[in-house]
Backbone as CSV, one residue per row, in Angstrom:
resi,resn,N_x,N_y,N_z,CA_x,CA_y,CA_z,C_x,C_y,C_z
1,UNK,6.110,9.826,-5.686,5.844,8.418,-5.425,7.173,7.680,-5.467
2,UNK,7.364,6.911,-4.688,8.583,6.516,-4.557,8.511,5.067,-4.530
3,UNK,10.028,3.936,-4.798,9.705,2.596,-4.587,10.731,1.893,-3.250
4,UNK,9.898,1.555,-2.685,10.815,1.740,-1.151,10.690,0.230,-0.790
5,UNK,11.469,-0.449,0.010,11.910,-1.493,0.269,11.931,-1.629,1.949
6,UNK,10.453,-1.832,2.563,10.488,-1.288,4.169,11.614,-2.816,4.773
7,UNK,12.088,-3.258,4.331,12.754,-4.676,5.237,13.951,-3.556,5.738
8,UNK,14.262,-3.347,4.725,15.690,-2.399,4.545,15.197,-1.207,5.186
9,UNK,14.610,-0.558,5.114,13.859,0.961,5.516,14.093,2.142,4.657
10,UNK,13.866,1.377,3.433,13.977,3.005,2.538,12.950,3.958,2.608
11,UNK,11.891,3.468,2.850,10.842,4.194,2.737,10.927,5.608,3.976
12,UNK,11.329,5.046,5.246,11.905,6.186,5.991,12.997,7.233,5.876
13,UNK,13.895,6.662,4.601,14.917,7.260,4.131,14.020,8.497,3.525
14,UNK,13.313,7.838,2.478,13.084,8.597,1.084,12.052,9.165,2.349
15,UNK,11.497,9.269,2.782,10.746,10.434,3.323,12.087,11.984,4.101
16,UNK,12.764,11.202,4.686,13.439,12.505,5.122,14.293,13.147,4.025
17,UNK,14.970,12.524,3.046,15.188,12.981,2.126,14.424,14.170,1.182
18,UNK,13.370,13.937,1.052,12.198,14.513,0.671,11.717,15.369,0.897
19,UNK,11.674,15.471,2.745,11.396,16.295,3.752,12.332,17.412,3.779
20,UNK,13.269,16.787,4.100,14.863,17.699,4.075,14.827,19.103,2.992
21,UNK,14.531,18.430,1.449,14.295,18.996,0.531,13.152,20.017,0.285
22,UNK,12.305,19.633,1.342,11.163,21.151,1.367,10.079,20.592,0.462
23,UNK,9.913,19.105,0.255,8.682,18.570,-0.437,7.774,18.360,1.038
24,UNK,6.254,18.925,0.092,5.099,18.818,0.827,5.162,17.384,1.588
25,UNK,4.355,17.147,2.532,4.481,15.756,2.906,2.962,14.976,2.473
26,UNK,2.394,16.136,2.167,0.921,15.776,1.503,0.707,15.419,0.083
27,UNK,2.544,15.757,-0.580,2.181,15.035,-1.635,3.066,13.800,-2.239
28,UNK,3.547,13.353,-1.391,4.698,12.158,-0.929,4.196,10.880,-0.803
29,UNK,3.966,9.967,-1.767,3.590,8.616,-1.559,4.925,7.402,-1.841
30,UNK,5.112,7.178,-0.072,6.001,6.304,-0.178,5.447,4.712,-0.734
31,UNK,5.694,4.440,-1.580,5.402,3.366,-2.428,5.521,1.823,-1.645
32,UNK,5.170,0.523,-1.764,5.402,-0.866,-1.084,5.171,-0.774,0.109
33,UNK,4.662,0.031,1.098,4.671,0.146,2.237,3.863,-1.028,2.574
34,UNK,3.057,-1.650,2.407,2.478,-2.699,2.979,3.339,-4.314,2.666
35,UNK,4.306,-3.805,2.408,5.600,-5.347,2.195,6.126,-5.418,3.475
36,UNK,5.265,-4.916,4.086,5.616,-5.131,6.087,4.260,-4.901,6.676
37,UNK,4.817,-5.897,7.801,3.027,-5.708,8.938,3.665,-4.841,10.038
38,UNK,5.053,-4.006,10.031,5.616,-3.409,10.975,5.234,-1.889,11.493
39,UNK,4.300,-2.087,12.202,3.508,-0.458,12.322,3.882,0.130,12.919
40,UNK,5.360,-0.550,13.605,6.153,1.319,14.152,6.685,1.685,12.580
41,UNK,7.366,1.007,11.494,7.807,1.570,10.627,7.004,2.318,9.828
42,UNK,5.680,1.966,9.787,4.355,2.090,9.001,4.057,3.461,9.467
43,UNK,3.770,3.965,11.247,3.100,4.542,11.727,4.352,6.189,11.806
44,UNK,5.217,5.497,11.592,6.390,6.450,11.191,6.578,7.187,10.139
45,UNK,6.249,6.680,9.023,5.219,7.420,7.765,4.591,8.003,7.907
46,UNK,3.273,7.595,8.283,2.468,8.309,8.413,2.130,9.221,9.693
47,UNK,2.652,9.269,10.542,2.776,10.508,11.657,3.578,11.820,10.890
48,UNK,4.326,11.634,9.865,4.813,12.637,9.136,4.718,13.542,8.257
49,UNK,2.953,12.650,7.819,2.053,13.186,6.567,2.140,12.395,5.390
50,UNK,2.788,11.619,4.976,2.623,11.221,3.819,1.923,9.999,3.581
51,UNK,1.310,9.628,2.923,0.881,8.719,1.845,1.267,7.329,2.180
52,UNK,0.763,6.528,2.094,1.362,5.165,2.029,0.809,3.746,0.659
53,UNK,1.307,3.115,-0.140,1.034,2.372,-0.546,1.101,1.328,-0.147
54,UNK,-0.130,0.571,0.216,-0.685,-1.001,0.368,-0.461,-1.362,-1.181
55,UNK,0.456,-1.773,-1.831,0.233,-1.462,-3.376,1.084,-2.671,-3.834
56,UNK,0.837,-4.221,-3.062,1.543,-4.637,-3.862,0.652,-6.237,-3.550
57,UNK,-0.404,-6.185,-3.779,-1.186,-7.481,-2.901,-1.324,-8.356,-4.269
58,UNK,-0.935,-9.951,-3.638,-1.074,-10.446,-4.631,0.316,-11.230,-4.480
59,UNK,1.377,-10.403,-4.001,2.678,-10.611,-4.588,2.600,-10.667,-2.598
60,UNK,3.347,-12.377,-2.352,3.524,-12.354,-1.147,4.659,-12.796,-0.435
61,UNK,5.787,-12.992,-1.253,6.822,-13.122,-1.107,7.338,-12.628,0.670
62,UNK,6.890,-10.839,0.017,7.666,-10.046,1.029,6.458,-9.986,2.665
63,UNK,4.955,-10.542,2.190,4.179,-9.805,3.372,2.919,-10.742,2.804
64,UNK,2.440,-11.550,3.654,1.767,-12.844,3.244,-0.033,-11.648,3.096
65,UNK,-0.746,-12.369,2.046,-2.211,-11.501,1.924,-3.091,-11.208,3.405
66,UNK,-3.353,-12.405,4.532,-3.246,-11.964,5.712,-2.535,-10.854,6.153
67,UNK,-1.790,-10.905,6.618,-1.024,-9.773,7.608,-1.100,-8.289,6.605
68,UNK,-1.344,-8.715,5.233,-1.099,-7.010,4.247,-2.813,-6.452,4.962
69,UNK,-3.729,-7.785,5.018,-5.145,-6.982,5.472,-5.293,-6.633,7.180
70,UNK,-4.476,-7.721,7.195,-4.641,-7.372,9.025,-4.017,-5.689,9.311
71,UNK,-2.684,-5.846,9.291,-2.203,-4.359,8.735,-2.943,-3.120,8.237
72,UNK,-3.646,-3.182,7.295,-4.766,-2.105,6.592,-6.008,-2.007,7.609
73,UNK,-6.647,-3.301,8.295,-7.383,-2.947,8.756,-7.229,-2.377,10.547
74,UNK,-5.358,-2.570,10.843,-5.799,-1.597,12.034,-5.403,-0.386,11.732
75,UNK,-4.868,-0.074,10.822,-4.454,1.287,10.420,-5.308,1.886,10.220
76,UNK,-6.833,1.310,8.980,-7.820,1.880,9.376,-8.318,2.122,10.403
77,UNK,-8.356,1.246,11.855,-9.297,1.826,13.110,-8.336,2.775,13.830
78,UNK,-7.124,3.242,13.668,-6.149,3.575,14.276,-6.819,5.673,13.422
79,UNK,-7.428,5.328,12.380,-8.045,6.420,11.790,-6.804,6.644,9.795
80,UNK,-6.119,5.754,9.517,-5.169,6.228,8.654,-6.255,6.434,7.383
81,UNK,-6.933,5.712,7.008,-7.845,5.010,5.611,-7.747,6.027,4.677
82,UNK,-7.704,7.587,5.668,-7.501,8.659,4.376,-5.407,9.218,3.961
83,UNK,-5.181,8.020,4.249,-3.678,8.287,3.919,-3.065,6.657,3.199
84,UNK,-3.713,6.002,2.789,-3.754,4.627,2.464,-4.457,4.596,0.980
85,UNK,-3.341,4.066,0.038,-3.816,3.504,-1.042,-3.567,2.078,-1.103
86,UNK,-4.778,1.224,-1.922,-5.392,0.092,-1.562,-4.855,-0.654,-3.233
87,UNK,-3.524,-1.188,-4.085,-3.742,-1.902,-5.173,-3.015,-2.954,-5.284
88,UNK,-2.417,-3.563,-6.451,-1.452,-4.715,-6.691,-0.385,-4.461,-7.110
89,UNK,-0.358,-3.376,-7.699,1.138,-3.362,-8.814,0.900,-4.517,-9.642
90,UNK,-0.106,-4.688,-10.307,0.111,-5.945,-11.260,0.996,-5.160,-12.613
91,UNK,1.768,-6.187,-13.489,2.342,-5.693,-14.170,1.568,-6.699,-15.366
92,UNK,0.911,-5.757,-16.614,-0.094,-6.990,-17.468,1.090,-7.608,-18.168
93,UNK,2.208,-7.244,-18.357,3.428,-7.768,-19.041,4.541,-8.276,-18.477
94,UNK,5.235,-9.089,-18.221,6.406,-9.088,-17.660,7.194,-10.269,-18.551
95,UNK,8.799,-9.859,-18.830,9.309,-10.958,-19.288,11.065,-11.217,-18.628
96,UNK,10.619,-10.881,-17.237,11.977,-11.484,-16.627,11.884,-13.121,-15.767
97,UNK,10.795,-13.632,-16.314,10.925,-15.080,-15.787,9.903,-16.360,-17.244
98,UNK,10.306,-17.087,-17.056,9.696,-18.153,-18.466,8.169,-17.907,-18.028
99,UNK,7.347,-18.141,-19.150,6.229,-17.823,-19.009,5.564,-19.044,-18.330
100,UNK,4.574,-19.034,-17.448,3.727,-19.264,-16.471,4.865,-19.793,-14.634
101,UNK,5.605,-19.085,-15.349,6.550,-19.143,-13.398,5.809,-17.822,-12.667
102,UNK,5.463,-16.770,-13.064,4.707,-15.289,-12.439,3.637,-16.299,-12.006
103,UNK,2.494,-17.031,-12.238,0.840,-17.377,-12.008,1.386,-18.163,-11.343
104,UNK,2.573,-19.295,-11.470,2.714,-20.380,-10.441,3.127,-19.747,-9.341
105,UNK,3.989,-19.217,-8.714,4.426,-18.329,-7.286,3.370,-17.576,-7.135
106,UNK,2.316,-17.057,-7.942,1.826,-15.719,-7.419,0.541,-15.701,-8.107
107,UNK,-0.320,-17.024,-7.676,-1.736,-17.156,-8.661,-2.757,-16.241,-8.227
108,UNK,-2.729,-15.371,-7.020,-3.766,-14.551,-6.917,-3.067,-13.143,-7.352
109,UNK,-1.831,-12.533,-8.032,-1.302,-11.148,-8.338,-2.648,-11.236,-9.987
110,UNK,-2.999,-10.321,-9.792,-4.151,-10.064,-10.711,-4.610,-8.270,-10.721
111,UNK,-5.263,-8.217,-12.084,-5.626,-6.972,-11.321,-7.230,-6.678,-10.965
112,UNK,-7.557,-7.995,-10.467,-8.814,-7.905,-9.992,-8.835,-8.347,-8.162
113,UNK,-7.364,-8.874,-8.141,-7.374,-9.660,-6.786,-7.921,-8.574,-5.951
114,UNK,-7.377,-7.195,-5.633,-8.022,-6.325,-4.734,-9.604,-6.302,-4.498
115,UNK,-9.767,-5.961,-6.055,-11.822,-6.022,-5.695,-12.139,-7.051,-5.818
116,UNK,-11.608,-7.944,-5.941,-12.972,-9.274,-6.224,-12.621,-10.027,-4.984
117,UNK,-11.742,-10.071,-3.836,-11.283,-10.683,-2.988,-10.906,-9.749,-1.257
118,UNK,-9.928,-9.098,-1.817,-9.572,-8.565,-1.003,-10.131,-7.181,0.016
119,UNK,-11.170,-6.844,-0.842,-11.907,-5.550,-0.292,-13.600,-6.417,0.183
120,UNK,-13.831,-7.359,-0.259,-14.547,-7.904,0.588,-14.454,-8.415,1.957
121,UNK,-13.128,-8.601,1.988,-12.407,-9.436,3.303,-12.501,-7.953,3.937
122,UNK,-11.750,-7.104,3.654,-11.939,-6.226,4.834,-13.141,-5.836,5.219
123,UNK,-13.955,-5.447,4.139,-15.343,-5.162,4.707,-15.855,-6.113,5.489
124,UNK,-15.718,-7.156,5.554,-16.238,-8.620,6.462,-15.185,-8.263,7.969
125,UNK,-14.149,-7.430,8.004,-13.663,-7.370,9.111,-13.236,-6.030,9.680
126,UNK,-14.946,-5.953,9.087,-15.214,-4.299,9.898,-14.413,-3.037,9.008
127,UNK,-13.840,-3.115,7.978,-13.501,-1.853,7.063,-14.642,-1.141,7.172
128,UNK,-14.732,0.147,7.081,-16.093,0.195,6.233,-15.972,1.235,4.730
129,UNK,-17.398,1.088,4.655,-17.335,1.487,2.799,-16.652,2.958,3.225
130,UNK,-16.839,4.117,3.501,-16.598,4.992,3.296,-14.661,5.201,3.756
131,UNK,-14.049,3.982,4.469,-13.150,4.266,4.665,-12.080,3.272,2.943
132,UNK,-12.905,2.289,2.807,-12.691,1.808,1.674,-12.675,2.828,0.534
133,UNK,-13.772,3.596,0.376,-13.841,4.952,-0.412,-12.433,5.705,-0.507
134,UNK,-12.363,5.803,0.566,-10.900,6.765,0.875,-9.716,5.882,-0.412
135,UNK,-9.570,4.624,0.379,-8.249,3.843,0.073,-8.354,3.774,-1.305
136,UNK,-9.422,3.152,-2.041,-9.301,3.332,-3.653,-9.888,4.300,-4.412
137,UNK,-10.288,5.642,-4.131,-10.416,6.786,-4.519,-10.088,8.053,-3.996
138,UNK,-11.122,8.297,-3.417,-10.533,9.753,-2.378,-8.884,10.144,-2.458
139,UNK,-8.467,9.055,-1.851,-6.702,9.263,-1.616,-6.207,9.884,-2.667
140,UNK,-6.258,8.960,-3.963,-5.590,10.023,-4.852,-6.239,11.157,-5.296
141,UNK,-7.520,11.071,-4.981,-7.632,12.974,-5.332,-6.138,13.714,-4.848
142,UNK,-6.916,13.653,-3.125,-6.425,14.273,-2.474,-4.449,14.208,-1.953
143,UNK,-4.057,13.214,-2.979,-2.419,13.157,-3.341,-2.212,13.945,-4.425
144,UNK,-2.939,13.799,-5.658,-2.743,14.783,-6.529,-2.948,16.647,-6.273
145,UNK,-3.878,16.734,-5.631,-4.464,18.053,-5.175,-2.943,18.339,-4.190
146,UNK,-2.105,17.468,-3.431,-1.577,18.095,-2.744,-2.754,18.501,-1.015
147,UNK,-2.922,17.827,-0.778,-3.896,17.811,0.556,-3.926,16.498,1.497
């Protein structure tokens, strides 16, 4: 699992790096990948086998909550849903900013924002459950298993 920075394109780095090295590509989760709506960079990942994290919702600095679902949901019809993990990276602690500056910039980073918000929206725009299944379960089986 890696923490990749797609503006910059690490995430394409750390995959060939990886690759290079003779790591599975089935068990390679390039990390932040949804901090872009850029689906040649996106689709470049994943044409290679690996993993992708939608894993940072909430936090929109880099990739506004729109475009992170618009993004997920054509990747789902495009067929990805079983190579897509669906979370926030919430951190329940943090003390690199005065306390309540994190909730003011970033009042929906929670670690409920995904299910109580965000997985309804996709299902309202045609996700469906079993591909939802995939994104917050299935996947990591089948990252851990190596498959």
């Amino acid at each position: 699992m890696t923490h990749s920075h797609p503006a910059s394109g690490t995430g394409l780095k750390q995959l060939d790096i990886l690759l290079d090295e003779g790591a599975n590509p089935n068990q390679i989760l390039i990390g932040h990948t949804g901090d872009t709506d850029n689906l040649e960079y996106i689709s470049n990942i994943l044409t290679q086998g690996a993993f992708i994290g939608m894993d940072r919702y909430g936090l929109t600095r880099e990739c506004s909550t729109e475009n992170r679902n618009n993004t997920v949901i054509e990747l789902a019809k495009q067929g990805y849903s079983n190579r897509m993990f669906l979370s926030q990276d919430y951190c329940c602690t943090m003390d690199w900013f005065p306390e309540g500056v994190i909730e003011e910039r970033f009042p929906k980073w929670s670690m409920s924002f995904v299910l109580e918000e965000v997985v309804p929206e996709l299902k309202r725009k045609g996700v469906t459950e079993q591909q939802i299944q995939h994104m917050l379960f299935d996947n990591a089986r089948c990252w851990f298993e190596g498959k």
